[in-house]
PDB file of N, CA, C and O in Angstrom:
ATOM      1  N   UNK A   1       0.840  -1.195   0.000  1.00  0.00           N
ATOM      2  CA  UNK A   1       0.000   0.000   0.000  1.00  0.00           C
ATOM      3  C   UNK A   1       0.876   1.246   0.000  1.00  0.00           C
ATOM      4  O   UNK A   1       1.932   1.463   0.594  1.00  0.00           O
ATOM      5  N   UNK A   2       0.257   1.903  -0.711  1.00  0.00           N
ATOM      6  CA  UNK A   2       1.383   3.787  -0.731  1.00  0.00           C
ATOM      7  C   UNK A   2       1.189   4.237   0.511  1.00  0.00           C
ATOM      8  O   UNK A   2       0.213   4.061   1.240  1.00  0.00           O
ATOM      9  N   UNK A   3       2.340   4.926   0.741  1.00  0.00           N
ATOM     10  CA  UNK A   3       2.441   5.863   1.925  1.00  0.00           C
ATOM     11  C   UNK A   3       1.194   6.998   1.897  1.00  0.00           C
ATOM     12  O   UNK A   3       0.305   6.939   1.048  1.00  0.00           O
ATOM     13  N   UNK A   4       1.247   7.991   2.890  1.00  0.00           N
ATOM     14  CA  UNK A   4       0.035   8.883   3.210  1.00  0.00           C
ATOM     15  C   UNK A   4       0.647   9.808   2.072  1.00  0.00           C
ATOM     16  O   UNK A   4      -0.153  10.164   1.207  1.00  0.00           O
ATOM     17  N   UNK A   5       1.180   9.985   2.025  1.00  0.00           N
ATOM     18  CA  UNK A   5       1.439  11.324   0.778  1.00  0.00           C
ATOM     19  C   UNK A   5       1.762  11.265  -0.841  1.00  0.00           C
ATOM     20  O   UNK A   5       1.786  12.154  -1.693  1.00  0.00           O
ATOM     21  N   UNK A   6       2.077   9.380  -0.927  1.00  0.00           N
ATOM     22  CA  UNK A   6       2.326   9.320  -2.111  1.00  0.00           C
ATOM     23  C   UNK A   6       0.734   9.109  -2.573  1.00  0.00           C
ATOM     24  O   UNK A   6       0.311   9.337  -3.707  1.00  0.00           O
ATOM     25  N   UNK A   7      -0.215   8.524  -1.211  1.00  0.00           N
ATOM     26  CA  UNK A   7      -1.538   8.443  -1.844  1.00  0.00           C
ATOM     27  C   UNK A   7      -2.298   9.932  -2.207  1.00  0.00           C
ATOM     28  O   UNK A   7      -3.106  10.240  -3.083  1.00  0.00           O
ATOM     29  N   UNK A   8      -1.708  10.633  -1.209  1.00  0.00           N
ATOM     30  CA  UNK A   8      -2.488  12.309  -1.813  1.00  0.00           C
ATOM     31  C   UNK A   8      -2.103  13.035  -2.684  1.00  0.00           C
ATOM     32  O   UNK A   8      -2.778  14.006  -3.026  1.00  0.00           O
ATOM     33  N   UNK A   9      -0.518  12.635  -3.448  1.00  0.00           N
ATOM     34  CA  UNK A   9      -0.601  13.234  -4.778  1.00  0.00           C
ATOM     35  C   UNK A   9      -0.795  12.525  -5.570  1.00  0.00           C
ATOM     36  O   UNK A   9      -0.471  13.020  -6.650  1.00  0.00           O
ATOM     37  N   UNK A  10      -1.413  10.942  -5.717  1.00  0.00           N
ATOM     38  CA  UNK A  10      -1.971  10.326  -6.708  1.00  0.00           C
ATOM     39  C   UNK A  10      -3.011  11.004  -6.668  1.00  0.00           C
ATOM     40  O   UNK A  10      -3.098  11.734  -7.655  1.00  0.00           O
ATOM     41  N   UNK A  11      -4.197  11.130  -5.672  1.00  0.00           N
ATOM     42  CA  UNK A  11      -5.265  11.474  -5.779  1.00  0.00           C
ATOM     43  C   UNK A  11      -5.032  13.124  -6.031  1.00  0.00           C
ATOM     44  O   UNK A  11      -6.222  13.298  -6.295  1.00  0.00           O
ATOM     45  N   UNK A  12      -4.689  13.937  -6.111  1.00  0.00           N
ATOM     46  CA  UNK A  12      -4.426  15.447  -6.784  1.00  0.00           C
ATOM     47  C   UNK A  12      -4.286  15.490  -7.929  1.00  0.00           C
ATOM     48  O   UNK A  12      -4.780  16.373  -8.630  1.00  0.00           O
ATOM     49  N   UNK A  13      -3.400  14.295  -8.464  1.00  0.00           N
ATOM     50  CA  UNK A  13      -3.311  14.253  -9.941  1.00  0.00           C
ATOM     51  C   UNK A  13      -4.378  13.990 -10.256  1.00  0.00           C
ATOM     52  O   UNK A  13      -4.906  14.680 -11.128  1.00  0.00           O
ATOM     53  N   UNK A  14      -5.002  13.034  -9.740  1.00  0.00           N
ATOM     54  CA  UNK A  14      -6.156  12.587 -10.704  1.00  0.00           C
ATOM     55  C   UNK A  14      -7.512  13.620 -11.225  1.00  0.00           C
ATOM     56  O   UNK A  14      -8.108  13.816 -12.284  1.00  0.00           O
ATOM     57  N   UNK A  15      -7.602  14.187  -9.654  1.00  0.00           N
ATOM     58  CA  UNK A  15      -8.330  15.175  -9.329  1.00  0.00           C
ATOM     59  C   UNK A  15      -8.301  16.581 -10.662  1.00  0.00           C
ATOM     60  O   UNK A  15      -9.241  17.165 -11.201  1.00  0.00           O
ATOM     61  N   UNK A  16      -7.223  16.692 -10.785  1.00  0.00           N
ATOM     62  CA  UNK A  16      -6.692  17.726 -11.714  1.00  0.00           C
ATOM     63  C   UNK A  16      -6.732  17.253 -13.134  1.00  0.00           C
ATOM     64  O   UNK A  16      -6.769  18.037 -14.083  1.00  0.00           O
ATOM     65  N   UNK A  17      -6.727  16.362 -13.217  1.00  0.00           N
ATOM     66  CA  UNK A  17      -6.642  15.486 -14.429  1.00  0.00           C
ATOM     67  C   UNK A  17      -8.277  15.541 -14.848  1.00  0.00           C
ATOM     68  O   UNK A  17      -8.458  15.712 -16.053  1.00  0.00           O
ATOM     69  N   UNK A  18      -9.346  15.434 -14.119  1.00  0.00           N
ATOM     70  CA  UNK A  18     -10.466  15.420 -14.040  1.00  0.00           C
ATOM     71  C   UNK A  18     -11.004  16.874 -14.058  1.00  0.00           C
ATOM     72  O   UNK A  18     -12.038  17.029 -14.707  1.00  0.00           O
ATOM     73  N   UNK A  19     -10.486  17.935 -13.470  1.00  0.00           N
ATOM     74  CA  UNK A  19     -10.780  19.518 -13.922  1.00  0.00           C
ATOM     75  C   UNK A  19     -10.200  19.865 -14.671  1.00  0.00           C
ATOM     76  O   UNK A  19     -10.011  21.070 -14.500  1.00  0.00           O
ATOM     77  N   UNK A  20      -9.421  19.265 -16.085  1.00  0.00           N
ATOM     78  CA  UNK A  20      -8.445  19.691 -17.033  1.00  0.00           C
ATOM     79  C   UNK A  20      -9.638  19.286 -17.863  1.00  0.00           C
ATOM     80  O   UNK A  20     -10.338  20.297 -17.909  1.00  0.00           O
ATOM     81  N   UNK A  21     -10.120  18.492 -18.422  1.00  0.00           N
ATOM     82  CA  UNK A  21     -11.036  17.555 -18.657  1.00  0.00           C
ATOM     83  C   UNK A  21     -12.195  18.050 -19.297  1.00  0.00           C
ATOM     84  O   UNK A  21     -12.682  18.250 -20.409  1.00  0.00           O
ATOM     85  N   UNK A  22     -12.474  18.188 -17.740  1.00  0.00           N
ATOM     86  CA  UNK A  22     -14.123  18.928 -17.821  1.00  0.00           C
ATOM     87  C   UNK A  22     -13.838  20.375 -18.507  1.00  0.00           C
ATOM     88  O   UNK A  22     -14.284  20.663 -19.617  1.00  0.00           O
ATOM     89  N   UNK A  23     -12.869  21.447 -17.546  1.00  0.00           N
ATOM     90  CA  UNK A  23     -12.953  22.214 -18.153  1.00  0.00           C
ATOM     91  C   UNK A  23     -12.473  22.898 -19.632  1.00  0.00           C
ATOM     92  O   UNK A  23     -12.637  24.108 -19.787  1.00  0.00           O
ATOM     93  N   UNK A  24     -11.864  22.061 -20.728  1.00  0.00           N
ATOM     94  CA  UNK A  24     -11.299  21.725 -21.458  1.00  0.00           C
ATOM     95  C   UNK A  24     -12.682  21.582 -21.981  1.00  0.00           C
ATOM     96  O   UNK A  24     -13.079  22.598 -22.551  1.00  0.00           O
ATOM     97  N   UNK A  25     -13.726  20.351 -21.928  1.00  0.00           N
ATOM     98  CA  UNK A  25     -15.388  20.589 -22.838  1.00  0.00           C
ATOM     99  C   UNK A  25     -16.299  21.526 -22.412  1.00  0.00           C
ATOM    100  O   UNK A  25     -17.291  21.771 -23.099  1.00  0.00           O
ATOM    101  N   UNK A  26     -16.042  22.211 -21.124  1.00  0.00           N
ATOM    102  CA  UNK A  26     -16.878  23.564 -20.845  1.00  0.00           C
ATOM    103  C   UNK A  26     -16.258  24.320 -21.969  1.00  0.00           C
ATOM    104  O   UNK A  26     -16.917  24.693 -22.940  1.00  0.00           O
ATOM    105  N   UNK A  27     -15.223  24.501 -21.853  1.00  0.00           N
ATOM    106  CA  UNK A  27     -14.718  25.440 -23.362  1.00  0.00           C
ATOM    107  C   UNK A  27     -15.241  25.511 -24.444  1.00  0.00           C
ATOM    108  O   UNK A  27     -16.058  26.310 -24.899  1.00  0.00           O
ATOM    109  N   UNK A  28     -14.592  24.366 -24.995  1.00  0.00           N
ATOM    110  CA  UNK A  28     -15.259  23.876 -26.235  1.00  0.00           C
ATOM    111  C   UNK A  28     -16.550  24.541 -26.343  1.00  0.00           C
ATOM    112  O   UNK A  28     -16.606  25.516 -27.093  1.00  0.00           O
ATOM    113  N   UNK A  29     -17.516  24.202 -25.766  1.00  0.00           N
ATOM    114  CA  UNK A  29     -18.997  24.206 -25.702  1.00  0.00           C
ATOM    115  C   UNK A  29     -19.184  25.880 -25.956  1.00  0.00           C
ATOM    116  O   UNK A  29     -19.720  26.393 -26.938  1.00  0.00           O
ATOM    117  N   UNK A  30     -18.663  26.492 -24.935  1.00  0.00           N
ATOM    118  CA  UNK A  30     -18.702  28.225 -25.045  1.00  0.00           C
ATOM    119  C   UNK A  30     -18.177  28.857 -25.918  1.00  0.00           C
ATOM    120  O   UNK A  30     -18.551  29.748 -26.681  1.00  0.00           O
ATOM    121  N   UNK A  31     -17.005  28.171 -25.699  1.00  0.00           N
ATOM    122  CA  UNK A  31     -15.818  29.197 -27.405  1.00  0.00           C
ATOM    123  C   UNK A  31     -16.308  28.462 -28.545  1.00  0.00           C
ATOM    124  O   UNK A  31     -16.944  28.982 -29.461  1.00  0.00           O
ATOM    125  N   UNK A  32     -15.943  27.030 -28.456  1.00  0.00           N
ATOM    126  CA  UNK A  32     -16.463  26.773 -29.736  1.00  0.00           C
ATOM    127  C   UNK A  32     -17.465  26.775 -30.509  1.00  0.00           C
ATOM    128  O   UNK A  32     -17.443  27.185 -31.670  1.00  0.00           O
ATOM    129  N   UNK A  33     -18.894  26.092 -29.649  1.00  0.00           N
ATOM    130  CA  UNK A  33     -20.439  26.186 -30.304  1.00  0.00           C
ATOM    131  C   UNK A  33     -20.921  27.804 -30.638  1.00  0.00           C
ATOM    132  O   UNK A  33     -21.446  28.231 -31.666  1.00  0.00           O
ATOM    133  N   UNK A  34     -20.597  28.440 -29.555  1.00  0.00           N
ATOM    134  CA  UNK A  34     -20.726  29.896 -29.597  1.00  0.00           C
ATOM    135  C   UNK A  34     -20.295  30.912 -30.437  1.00  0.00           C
ATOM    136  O   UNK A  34     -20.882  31.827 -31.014  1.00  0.00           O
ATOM    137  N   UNK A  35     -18.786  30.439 -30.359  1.00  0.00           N
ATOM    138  CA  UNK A  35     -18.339  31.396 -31.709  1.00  0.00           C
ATOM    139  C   UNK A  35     -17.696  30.771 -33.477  1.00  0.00           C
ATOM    140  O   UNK A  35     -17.760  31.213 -34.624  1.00  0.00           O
ATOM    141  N   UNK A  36     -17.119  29.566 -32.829  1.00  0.00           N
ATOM    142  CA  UNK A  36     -16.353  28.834 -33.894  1.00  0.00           C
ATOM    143  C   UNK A  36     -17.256  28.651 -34.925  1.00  0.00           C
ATOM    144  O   UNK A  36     -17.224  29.224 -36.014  1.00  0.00           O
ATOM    145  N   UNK A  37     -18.326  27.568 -34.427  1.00  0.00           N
ATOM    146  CA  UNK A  37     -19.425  27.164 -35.262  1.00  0.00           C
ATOM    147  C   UNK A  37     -20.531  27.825 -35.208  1.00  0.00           C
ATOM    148  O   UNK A  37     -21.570  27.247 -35.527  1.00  0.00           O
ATOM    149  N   UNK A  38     -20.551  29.012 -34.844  1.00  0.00           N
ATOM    150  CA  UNK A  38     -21.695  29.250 -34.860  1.00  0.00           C
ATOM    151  C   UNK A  38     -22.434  29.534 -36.596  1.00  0.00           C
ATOM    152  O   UNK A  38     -23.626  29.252 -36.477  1.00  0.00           O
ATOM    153  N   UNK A  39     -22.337  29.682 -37.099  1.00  0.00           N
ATOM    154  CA  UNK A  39     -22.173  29.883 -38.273  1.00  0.00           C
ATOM    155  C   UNK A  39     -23.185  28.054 -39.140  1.00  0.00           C
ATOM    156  O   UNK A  39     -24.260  27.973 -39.735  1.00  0.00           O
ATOM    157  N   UNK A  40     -22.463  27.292 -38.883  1.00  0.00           N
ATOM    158  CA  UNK A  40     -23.116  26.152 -38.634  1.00  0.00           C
ATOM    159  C   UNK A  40     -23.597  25.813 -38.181  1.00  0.00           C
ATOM    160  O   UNK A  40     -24.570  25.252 -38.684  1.00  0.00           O
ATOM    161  N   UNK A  41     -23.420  25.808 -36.884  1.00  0.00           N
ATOM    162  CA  UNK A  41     -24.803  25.947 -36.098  1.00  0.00           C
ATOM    163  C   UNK A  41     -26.485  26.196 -35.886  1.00  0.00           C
ATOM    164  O   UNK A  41     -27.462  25.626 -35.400  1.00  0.00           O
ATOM    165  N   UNK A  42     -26.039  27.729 -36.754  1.00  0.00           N
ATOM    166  CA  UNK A  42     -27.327  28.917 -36.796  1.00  0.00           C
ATOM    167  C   UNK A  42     -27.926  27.956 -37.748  1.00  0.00           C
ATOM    168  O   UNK A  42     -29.143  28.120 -37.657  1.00  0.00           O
ATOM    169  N   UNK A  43     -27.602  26.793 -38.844  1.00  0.00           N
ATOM    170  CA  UNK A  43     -28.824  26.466 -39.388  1.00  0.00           C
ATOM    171  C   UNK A  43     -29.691  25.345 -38.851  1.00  0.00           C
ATOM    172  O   UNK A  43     -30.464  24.622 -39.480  1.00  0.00           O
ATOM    173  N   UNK A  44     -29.427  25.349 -37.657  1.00  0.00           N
ATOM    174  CA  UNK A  44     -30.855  24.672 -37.074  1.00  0.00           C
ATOM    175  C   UNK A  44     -31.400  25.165 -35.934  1.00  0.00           C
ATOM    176  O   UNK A  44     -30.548  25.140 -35.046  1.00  0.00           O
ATOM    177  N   UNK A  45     -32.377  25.577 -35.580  1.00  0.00           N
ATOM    178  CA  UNK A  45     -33.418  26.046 -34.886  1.00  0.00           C
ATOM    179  C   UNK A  45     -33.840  25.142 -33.741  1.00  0.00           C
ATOM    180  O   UNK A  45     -34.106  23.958 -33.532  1.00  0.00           O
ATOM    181  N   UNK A  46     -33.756  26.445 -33.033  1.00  0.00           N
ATOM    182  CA  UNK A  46     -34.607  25.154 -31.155  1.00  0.00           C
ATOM    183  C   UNK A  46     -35.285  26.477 -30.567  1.00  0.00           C
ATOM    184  O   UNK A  46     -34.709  27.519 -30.254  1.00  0.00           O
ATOM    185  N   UNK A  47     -36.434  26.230 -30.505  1.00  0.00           N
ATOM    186  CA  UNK A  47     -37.618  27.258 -29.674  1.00  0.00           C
ATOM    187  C   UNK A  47     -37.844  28.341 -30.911  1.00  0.00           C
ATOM    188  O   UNK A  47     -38.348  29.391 -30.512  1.00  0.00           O
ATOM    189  N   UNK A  48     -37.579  28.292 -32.288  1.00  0.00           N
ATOM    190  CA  UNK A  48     -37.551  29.394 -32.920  1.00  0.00           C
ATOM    191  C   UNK A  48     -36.404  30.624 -33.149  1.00  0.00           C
ATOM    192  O   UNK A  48     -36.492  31.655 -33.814  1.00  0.00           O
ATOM    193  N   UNK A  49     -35.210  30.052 -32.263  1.00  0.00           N
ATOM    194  CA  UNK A  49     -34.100  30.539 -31.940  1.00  0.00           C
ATOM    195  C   UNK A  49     -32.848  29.490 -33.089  1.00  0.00           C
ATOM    196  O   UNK A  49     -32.701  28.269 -33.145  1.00  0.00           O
ATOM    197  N   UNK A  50     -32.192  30.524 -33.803  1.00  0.00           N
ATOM    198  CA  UNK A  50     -30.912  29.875 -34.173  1.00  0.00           C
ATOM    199  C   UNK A  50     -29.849  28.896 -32.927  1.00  0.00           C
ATOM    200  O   UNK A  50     -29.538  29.409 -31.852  1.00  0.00           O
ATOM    201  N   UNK A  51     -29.499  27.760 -33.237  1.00  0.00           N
ATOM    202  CA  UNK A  51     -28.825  26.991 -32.354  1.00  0.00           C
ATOM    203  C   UNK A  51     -27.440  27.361 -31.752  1.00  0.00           C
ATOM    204  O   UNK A  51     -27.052  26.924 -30.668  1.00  0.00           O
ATOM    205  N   UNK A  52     -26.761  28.164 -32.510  1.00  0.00           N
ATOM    206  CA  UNK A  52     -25.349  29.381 -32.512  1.00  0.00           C
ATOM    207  C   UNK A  52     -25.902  29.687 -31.357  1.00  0.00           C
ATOM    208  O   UNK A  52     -25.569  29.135 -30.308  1.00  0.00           O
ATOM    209  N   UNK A  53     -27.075  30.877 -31.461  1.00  0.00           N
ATOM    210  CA  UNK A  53     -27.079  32.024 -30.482  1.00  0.00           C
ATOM    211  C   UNK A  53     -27.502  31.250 -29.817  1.00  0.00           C
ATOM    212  O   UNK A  53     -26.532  31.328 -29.064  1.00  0.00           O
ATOM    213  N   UNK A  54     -28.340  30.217 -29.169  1.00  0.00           N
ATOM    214  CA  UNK A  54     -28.839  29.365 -28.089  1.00  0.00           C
ATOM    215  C   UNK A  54     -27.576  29.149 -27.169  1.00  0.00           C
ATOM    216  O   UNK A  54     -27.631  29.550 -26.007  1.00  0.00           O
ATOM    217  N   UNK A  55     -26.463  28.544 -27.635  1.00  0.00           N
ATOM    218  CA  UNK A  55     -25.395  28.151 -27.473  1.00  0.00           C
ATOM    219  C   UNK A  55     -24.390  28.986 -26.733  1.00  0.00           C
ATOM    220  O   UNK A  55     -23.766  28.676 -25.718  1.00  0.00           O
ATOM    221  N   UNK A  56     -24.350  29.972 -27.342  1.00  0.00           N
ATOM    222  CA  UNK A  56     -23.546  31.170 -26.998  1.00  0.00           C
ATOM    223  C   UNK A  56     -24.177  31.729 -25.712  1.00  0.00           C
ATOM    224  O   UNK A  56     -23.557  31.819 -24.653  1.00  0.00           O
ATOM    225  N   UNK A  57     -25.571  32.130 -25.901  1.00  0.00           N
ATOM    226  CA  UNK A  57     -26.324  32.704 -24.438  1.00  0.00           C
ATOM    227  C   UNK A  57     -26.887  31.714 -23.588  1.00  0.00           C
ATOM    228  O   UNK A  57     -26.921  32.025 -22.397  1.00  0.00           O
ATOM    229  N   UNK A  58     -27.363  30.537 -23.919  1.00  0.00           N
ATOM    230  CA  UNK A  58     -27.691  29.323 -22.846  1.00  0.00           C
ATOM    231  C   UNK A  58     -27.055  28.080 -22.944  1.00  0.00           C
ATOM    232  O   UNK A  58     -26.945  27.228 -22.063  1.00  0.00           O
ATOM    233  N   UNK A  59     -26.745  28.062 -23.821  1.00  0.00           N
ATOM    234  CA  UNK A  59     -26.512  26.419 -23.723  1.00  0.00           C
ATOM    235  C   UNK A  59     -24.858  26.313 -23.220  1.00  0.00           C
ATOM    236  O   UNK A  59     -24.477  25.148 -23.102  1.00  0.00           O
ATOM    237  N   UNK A  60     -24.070  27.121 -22.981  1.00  0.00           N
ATOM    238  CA  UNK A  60     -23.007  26.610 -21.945  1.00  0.00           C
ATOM    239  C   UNK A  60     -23.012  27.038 -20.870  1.00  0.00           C
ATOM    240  O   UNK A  60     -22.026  26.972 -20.135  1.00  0.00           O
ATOM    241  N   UNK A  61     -23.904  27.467 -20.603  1.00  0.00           N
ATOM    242  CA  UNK A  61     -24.578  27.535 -18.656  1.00  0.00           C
ATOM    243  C   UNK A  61     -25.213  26.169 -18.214  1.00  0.00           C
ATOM    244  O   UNK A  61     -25.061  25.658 -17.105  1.00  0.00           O
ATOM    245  N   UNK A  62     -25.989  25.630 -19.310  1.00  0.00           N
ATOM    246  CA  UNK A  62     -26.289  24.305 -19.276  1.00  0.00           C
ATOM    247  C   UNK A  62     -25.710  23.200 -19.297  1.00  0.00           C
ATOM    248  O   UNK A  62     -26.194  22.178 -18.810  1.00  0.00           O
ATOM    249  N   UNK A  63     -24.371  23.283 -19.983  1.00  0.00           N
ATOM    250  CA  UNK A  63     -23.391  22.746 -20.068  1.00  0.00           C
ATOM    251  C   UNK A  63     -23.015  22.559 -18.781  1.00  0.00           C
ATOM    252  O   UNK A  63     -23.068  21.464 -18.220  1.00  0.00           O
ATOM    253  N   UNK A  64     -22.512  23.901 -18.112  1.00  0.00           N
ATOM    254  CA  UNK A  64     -21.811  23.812 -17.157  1.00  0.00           C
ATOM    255  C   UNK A  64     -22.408  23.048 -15.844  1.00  0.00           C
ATOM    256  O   UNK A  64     -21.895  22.234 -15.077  1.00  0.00           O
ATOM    257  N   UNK A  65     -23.615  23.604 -15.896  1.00  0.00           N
ATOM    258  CA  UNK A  65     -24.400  23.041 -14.962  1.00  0.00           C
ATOM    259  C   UNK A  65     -24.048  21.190 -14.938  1.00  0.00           C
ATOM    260  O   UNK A  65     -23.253  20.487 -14.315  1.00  0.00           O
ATOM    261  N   UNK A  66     -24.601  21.058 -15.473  1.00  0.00           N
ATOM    262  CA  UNK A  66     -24.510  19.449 -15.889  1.00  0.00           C
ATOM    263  C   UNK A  66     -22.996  18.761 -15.521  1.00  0.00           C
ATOM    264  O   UNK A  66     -22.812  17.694 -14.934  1.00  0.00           O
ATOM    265  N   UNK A  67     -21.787  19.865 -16.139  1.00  0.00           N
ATOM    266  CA  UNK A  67     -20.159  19.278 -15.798  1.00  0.00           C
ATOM    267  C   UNK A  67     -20.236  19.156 -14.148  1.00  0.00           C
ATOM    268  O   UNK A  67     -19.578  18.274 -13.596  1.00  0.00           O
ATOM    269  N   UNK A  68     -21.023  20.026 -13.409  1.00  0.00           N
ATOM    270  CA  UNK A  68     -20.912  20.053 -11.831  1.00  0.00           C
ATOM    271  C   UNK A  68     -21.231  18.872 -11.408  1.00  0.00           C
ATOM    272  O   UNK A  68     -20.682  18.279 -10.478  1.00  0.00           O
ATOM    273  N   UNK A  69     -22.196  18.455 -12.120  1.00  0.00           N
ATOM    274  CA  UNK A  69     -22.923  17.277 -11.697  1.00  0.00           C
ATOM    275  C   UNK A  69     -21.927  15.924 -12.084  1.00  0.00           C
ATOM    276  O   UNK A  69     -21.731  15.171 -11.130  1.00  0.00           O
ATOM    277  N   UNK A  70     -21.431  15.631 -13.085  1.00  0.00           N
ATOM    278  CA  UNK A  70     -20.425  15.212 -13.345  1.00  0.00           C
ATOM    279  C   UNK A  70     -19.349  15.097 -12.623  1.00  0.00           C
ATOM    280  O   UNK A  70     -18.946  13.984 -12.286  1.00  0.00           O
ATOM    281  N   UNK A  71     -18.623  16.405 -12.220  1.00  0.00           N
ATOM    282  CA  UNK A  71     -17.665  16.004 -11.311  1.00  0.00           C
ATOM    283  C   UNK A  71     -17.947  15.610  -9.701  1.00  0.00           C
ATOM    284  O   UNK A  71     -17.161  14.900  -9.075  1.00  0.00           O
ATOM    285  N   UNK A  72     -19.123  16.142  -9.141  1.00  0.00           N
ATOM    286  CA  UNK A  72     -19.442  15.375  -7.865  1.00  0.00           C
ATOM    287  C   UNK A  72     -19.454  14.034  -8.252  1.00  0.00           C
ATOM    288  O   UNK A  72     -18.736  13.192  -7.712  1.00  0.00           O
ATOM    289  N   UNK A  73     -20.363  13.752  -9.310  1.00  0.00           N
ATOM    290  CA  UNK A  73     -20.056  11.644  -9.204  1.00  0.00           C
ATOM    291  C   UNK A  73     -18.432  11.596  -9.021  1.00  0.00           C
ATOM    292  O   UNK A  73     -17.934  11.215  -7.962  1.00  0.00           O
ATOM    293  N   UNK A  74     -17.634  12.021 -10.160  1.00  0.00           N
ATOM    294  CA  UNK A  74     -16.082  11.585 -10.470  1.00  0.00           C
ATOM    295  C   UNK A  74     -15.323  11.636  -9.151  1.00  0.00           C
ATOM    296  O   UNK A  74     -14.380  10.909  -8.835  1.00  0.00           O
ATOM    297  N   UNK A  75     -15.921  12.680  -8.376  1.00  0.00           N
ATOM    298  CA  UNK A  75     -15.024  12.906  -6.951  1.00  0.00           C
ATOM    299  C   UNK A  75     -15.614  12.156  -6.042  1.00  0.00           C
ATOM    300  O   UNK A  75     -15.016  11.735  -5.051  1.00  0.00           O
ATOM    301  N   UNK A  76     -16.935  11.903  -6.315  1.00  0.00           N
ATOM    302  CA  UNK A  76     -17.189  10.641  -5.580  1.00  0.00           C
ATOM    303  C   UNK A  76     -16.377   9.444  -5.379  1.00  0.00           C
ATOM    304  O   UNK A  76     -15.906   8.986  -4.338  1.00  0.00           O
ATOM    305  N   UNK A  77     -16.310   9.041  -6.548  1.00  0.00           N
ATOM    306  CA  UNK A  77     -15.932   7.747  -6.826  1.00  0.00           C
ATOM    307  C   UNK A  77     -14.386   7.894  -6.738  1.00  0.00           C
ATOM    308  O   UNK A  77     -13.708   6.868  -6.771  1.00  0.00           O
ATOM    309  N   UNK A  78     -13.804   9.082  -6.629  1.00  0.00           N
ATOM    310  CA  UNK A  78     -12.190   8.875  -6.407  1.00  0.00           C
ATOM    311  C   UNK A  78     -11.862   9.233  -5.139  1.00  0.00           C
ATOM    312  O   UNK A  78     -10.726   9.127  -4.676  1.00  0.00           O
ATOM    313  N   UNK A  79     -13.141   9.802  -4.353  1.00  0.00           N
ATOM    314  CA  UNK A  79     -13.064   9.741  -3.170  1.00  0.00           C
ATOM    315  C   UNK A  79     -12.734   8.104  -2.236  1.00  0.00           C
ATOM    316  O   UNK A  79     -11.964   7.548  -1.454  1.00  0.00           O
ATOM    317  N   UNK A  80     -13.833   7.959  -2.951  1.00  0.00           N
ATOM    318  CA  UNK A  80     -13.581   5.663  -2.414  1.00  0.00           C
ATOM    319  C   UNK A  80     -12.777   5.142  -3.031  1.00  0.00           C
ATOM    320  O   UNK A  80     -12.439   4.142  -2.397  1.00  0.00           O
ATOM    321  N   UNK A  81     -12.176   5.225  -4.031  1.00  0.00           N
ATOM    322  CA  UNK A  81     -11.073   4.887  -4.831  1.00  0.00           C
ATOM    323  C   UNK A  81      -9.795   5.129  -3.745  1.00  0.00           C
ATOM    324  O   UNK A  81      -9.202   4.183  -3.227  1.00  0.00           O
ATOM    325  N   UNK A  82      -9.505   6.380  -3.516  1.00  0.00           N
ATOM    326  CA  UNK A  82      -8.415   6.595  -2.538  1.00  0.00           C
ATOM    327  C   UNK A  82      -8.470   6.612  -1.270  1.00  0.00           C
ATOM    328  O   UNK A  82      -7.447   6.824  -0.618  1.00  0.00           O
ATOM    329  N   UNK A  83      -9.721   6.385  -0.652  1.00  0.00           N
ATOM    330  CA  UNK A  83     -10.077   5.904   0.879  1.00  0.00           C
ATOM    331  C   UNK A  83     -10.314   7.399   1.414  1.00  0.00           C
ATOM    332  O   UNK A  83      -9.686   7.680   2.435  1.00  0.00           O
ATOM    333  N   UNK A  84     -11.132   8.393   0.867  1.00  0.00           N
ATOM    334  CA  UNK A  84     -11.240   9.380   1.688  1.00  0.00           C
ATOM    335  C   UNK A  84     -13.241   9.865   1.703  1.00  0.00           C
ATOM    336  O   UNK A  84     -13.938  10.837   1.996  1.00  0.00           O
ATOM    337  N   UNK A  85     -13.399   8.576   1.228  1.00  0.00           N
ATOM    338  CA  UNK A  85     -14.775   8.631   1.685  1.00  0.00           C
ATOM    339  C   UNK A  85     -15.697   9.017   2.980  1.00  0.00           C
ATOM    340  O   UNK A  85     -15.324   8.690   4.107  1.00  0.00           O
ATOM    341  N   UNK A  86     -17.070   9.816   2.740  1.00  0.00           N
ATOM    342  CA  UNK A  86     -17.345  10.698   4.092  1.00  0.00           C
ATOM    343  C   UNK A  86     -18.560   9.368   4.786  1.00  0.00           C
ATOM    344  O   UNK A  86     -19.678   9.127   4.332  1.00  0.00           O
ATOM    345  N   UNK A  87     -18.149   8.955   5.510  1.00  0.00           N
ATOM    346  CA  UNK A  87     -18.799   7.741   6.479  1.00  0.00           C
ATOM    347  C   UNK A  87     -19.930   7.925   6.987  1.00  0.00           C
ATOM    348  O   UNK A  87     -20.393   6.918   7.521  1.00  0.00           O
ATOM    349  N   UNK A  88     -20.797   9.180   7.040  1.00  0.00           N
ATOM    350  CA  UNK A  88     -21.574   9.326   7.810  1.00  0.00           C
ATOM    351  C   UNK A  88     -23.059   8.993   7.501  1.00  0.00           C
ATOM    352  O   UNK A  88     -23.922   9.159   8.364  1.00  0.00           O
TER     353      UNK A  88
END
């Protein structure tokens, strides 16, 4: 078994490895759907709204929302993975 500290910078890496990640497709989603493609995008429609501008003004708040949710499972599970699970 690893020592106490070689186990807490495995688990930092990973941790980080996992907010590189996420926030790396929060990007994407904002810079790219928003501005890159928007252009491509704009030709399909949701609510009567071009999909570009959806994108750009809601849909990576939605995004993001959702990555939160995402990383509580991931830190969940690397929480019990590295034994620092909350017992109560």
């Amino acid at each position: 078994m690893k020592n106490k500290d070689e186990n807490a910078v495995a688990y930092w890496k990973k941790n980080l490895s996992y907010l590189a990640i996420l926030l790396a497709i929060w990007f994407g989603v904002s810079y790219g759907a928003g501005i890159f493609f928007k252009d491509a995008l704009n030709n399909v429609k949701i609510g009567g709204f071009k999909l570009g501008f959806w994108f750009a003004q809601q849909g990576s708040i939605y995004v993001f929302v959702v990555l939160i949710f995402v990383y509580v499972r991931l830190m969940n599970k690397l929480d019990k993975e590295f034994g620092y699970e909350d017992n109560d």
